[in-house]
C-alpha positions as CSV (number, residue, x, y, z in Angstrom):
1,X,0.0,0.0,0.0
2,X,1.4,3.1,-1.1
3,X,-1.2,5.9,-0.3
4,X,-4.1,6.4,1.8
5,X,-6.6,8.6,2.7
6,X,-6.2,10.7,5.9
7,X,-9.6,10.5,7.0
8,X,-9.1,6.4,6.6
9,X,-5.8,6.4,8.2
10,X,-6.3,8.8,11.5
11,X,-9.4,6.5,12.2
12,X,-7.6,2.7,11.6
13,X,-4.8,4.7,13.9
14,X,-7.3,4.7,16.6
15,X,-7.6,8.9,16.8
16,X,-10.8,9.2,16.5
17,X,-13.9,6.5,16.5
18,X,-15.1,7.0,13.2
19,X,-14.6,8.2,10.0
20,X,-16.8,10.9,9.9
21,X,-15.6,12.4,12.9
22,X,-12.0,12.3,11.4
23,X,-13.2,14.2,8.7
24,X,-15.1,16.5,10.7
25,X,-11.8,17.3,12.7
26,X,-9.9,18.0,9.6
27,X,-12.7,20.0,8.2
28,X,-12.2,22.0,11.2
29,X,-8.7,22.5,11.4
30,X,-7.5,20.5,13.7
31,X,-5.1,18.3,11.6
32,X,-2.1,19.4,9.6
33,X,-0.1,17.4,7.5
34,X,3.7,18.5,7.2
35,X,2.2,21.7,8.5
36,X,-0.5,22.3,6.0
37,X,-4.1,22.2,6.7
38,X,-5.3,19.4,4.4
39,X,-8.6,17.7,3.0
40,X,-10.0,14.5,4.0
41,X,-9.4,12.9,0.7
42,X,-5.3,13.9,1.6
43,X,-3.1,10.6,0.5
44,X,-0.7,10.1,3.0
45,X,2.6,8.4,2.5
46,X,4.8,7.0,4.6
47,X,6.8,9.7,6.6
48,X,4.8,12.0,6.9
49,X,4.7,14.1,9.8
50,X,0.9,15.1,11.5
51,X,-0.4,17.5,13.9
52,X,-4.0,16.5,15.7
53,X,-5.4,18.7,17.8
54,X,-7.8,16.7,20.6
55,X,-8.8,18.9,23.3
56,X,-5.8,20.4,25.2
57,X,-3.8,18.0,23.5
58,X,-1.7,18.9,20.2
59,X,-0.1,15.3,19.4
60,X,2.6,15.4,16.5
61,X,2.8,12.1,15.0
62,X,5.1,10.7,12.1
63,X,3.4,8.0,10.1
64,X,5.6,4.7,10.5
65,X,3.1,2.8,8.2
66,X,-0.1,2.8,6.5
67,X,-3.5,1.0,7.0
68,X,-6.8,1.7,5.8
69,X,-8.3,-1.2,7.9
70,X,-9.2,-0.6,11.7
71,X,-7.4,-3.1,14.0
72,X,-6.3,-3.2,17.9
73,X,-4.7,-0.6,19.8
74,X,-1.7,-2.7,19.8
75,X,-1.3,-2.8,16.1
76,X,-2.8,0.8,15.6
77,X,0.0,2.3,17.7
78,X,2.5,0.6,15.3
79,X,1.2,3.0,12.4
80,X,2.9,5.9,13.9
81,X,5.4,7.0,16.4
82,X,4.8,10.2,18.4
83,X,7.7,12.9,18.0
84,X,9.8,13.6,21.3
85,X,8.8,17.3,21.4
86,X,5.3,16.6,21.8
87,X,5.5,14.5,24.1
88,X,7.8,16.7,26.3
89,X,5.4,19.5,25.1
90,X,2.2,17.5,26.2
91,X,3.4,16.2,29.6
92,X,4.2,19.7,30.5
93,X,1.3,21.0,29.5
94,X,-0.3,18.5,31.7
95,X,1.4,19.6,35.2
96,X,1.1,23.1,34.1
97,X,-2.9,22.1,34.2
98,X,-2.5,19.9,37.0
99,X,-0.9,23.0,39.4
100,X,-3.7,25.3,38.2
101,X,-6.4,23.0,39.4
102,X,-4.7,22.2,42.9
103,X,-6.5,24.9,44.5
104,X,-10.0,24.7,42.8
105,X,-12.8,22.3,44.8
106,X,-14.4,20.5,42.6
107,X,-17.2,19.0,45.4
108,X,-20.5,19.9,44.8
109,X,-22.2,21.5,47.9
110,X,-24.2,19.2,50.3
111,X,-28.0,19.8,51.2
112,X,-27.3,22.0,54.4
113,X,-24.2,24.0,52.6
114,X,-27.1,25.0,49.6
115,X,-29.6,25.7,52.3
116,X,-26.8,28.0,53.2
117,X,-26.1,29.4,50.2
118,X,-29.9,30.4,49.8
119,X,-30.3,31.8,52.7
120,X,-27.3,33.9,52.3
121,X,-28.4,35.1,48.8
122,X,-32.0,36.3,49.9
123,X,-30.4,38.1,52.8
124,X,-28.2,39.8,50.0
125,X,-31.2,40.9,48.4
């Protein structure tokens, strides 16, 4: 196999779940190839190198080898091999988010804290 699409190949590489939203994503911008926005109906060769964008993530990939068929994670991770800038970029990224969440509570309040709450907002008013 020589070429194949990058809407076929992002989804047998086990980025997204389907085809359709692998096209959607690089409809939207969020996948370059060799730093180039592209189409879905992109041939990719061998060598290649990818930027995917998946929520805080920007993961730079270089394609290893090419499937069109959808297989285990196992095999899918043996299409590509993630660049070691990204993934010094990404894990630092990651504390960085980490450390600014430390401080926020993320409980929800209980039924006597909200009976609280209430009562302090009608006194406010």
């Amino acid at each position: 196999m020589d070429k194949v699409r990058i809407d076929k190949w992002l989804w047998a590489a086990r980025f997204f779940k389907t085809r359709s939203i692998a096209k959607q994503a690089i409809e939207g911008g969020k996948v370059h190839a060799d730093g180039h926005r592209v189409k879905a109906s992109k041939d990719l060769t061998v060598g290649a190198l990818l930027s995917i964008r998946q929520g805080w993530d920007l993961i730079e990939v270089e394609i290893i080898a090419l499937s069109d068929q959808r297989r285990g994670a196992d095999v899918a991770r043996t299409l590509y091999r993630e660049t070691e800038d990204s993934i010094a970029r990404r894990e630092k990224e990651r504390n960085e988010r980490q450390a600014a969440n430390a401080g926020i509570q993320r409980e929800r309040p209980n039924k006597k804290q909200r009976r609280q709450i209430h009562r302090f907002l009608r006194e406010q008013e």
